[in-house]
Structures are given as C-alpha cells and as structure tokens.
C-alpha positions as CSV (number, residue, x, y, z in Angstrom):
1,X,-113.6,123.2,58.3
2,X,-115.6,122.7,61.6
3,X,-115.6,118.9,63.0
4,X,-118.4,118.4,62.0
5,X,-117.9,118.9,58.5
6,X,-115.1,117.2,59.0
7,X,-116.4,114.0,60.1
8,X,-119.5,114.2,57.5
9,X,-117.1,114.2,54.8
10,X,-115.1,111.0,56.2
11,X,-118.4,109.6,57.1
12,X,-119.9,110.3,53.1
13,X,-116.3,108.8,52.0
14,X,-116.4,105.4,54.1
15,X,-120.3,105.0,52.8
16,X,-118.7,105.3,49.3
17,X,-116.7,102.5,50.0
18,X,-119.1,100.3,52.0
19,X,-118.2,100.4,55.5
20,X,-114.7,101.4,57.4
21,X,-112.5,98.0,57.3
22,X,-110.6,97.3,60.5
23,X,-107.1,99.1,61.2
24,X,-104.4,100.2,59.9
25,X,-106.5,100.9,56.6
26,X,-104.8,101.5,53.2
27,X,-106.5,104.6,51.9
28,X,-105.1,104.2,48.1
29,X,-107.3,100.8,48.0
30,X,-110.1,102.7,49.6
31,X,-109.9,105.7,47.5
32,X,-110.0,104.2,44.4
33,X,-113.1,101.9,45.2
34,X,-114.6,104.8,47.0
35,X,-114.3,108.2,43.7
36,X,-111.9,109.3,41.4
37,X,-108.7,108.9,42.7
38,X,-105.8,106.9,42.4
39,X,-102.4,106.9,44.2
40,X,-99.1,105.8,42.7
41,X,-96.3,105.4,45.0
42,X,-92.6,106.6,42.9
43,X,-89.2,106.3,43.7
44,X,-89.0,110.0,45.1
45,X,-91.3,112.5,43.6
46,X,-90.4,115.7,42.7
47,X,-92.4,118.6,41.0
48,X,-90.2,118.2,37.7
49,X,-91.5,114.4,37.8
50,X,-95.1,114.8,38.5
51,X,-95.5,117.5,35.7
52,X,-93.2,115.3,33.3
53,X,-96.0,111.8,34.1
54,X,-98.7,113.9,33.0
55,X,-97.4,116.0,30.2
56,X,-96.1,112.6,28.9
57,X,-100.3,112.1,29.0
58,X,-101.7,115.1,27.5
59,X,-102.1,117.5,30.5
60,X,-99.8,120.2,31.2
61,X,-99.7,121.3,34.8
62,X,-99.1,124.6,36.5
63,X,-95.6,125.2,36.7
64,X,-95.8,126.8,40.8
65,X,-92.8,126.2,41.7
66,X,-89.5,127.2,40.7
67,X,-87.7,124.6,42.4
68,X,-87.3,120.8,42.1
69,X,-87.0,120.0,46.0
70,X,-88.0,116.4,46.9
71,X,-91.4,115.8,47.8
72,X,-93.0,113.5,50.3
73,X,-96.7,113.6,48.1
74,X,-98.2,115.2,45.4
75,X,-102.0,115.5,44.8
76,X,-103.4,116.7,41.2
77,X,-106.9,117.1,40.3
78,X,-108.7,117.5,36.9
79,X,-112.3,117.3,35.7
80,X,-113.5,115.5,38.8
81,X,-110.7,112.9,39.3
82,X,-107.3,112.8,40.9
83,X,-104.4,111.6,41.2
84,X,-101.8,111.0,44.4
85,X,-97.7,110.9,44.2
86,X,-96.3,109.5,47.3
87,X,-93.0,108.8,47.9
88,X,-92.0,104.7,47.9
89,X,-88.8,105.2,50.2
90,X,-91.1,106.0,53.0
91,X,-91.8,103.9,55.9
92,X,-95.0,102.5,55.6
93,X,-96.6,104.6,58.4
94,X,-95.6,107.8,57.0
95,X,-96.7,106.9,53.7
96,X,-100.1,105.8,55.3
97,X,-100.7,109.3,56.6
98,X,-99.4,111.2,53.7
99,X,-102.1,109.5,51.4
100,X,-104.6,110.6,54.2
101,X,-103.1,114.0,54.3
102,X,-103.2,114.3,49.8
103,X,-106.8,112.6,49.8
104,X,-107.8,115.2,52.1
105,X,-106.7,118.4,50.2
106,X,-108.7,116.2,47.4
107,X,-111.9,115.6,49.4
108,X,-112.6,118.8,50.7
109,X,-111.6,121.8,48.6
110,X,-111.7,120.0,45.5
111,X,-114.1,116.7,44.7
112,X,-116.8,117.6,48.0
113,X,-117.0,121.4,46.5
114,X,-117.2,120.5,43.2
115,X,-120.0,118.1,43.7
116,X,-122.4,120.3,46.0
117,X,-122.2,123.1,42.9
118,X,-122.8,120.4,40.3
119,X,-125.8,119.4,42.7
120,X,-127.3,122.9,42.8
121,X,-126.6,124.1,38.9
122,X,-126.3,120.8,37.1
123,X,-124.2,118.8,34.5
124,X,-124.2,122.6,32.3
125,X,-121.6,124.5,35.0
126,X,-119.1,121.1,34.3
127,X,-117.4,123.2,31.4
128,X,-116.9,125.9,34.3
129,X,-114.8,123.6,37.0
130,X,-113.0,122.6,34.4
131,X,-111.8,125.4,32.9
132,X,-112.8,125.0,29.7
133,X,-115.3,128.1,29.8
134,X,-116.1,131.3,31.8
135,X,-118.9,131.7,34.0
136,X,-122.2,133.1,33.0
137,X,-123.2,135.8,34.7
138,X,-126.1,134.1,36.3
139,X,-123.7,131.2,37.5
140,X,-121.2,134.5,39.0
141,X,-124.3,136.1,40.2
142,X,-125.3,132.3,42.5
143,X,-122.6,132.7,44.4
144,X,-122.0,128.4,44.3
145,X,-118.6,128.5,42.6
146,X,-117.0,130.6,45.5
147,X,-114.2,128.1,47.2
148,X,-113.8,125.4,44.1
149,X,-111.0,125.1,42.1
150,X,-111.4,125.8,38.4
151,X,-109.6,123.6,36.3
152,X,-106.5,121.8,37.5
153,X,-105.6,121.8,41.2
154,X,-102.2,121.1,42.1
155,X,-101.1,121.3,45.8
156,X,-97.5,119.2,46.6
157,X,-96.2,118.6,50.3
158,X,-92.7,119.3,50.6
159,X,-90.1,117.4,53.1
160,X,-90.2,118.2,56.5
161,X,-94.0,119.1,57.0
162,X,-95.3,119.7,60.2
163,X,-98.4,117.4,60.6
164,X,-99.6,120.3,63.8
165,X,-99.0,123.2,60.8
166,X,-101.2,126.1,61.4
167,X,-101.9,126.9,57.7
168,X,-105.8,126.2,58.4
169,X,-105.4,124.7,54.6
170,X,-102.6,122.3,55.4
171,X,-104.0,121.5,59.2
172,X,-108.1,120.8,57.5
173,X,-106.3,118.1,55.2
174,X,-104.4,116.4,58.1
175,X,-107.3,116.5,60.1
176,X,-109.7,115.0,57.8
177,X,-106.7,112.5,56.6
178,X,-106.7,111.4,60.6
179,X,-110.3,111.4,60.5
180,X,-110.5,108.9,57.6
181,X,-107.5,106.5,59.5
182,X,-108.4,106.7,62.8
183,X,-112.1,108.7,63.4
184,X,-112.6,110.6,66.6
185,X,-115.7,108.3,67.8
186,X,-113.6,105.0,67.4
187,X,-110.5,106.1,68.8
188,X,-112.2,107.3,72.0
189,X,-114.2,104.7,72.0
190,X,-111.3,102.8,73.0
191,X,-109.9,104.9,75.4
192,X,-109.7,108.7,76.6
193,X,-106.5,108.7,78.2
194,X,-103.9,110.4,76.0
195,X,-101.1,108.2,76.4
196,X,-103.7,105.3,75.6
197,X,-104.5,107.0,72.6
198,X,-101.0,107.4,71.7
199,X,-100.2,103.7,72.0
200,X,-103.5,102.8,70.4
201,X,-102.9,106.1,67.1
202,X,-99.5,104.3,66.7
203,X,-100.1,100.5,67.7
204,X,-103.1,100.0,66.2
205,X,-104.5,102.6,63.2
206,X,-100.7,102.5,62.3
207,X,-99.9,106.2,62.7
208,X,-96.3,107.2,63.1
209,X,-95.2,108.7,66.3
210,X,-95.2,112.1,65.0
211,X,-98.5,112.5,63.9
212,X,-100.1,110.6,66.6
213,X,-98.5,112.9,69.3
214,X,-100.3,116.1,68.4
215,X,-103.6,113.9,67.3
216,X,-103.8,112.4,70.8
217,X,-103.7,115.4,72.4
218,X,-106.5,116.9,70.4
219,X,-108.5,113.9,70.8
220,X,-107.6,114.1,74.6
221,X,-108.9,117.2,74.9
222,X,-112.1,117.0,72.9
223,X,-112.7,114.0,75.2
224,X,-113.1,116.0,78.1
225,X,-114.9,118.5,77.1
226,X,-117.1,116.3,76.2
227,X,-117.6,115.2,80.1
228,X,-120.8,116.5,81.6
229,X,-119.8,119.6,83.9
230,X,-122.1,117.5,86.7
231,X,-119.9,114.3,86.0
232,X,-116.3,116.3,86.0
233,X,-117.7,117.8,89.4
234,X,-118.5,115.1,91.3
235,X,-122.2,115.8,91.4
C-alpha cells in the first residue's frame, strides 16, 4: 500500500464518520459509527475463544491455528461486516493501537476491496465475496476479485508483535492504524523534529512508546524529504 493509498483510505474513513475528533481518538466508537464493525474488548482472547463466540452464533470460523496462544487482537470479517477482539488487560494505549492495527487489516484487504468490486460488478457478485457461490467465468475473466477475501477472513495478532514488522501485510495495517490515530499531515503539522514527534505520538494521540518510536522516525524522515532541495541548501 503506497501512502497515498494509505491516507485516502483514512481520509474516506474519517469522512464516514464526519470529521476526525481531537486526540487520543477511540477508534471502536469511530468504527462503529463510521461501517460494519464493532470491537469487543475480553478478558484475554485466545483463538479457542473467538471461534467458540461465533460458533455459539451460527458461524464457524477457520480453524488456522493449531494452538491456543494468547492473543493481543483478533479481527474476523464476514459478508461485509466485522468484528474486533482486543484484549481488556491491556493498557489503554496499547489497546488504542491494536484496534488501529485490527481496523486496518479490516479496511484495506477486506471492506475497501470488497467495496471497489461491488462498485464495478454490482449487488450480483455479493454471493461471490461471500462464499456462498463460485465465480462466473465472466466475473474470473474481469480480473476485479483478484486481492479480496472470499468468505470469512480471519487474521489474529499474537503476543509480542513487532509494530516495525516487515511482513508488508502486518506493516500496511499498522500503518494505516497510525494513519487513522495520528495522520501524517497533523502530526507534522505540529512539529518535524523527531523527538517532538515522539513526545507529541505519545503525549498527545496517546501512542505507546513502542509504536511511537519507529512511527516518529518515519514521519521524521518523510518530513525532510519533503524540504525543497533549494531550501535544505541554503539557496
């Protein structure tokens, strides 16, 4: 996901909802004003759990994991909605950015893709995301379903992730989850000093300190290459 992309999407989220409200901003009350998403914060969550909660309401999950490790989120998606797991032991920062990081695996390789096909091939290829039928050929042949998840999406974030991970799946949905708490243009807006941004990532849009390190330095850096080349020389 370019930046770009990456900011349209945060930008086409915050227009759901009306506006961004002022930091630190609670993402489970924006999500569920903003599409079709809730989050529901359990005392741990494990994979055994999640898939118990929704077989207890009709929908069997994909068993992908053979172990029951504790979990700090959990994001499952189904016939356009979705629903977020985060653990309730967290602090309240980490919980913040794990929301982000969830909504983010929801936003852009499941709800954003699923809406641009539905655009292009209408209400008829519904049956397809949801994996009730096959594809026509016609639908194969388009090429639009390529990257959207059929049926039910499942991704979980095990303990001890890395918020800098360079699984370019795990690093687009921490990026756009920062994007949504704390946006590139109002961050430096503020300031471009990294250590600024650190205080202000931590301080202010309520990040904790290890996912504001690695943010502010990216930020940093896209701040100065940002500078004219005239300006950065003195000319």
């Amino acid at each position: 996901m370019t930046p770009t992309q990456r900011e349209r999407i945060a930008a086409a989220f915050w227009d759901r909802v009306g506006g961004r409200p002022a930091p630190p901003r609670d993402l489970a009350v924006a999500a569920a004003g903003a599409c079709p998403v809730w989050v529901r914060a359990s005392n741990g969550v494990t994979p055994h759990l999640v898939r118990e909660w929704f077989a207890a309401r009709g929908l069997r999950l994909p068993d992908g994991s053979r172990t029951d490790r504790p979990l700090l989120g959990c994001v499952v998606a189904h016939r356009g909605s979705g629903g977020i797991f985060v653990d309730a032991n967290l602090p309240e920062a980490d919980r913040r950015v794990i929301v982000a990081h969830e909504l983010g695996h929801f936003l852009a390789e499941y709800l954003v893709p699923r809406e641009r096909v539905v655009r292009r091939l209408g209400d008829a290829v519904l049956p397809v995301l949801d994996g009730d039928r096959p594809p026509t050929f016609a639908e194969e042949a388009a090429g639009w379903l390529a990257g959207v998840r059929v049926g039910v999406a499942v991704h979980v974030l095990h303990r001890g992730f890395d918020p800098d991970s360079h699984d370019r799946s795990e690093r687009s949905a921490s990026e756009l989850g920062l994007e949504l708490l704390a946006g590139r243009e109002e961050v430096q807006a503020v300031t471009t000093d990294e250590s600024a941004m650190f205080e202000a990532l931590t301080a202010r849009f309520g990040l904790p300190a290890s996912w504001a390190t690695g943010y502010a330095k990216r930020l940093a850096a896209d701040a100065r290459r940002r500078v004219p080349l005239s300006k950065r020389w003195g000319i």
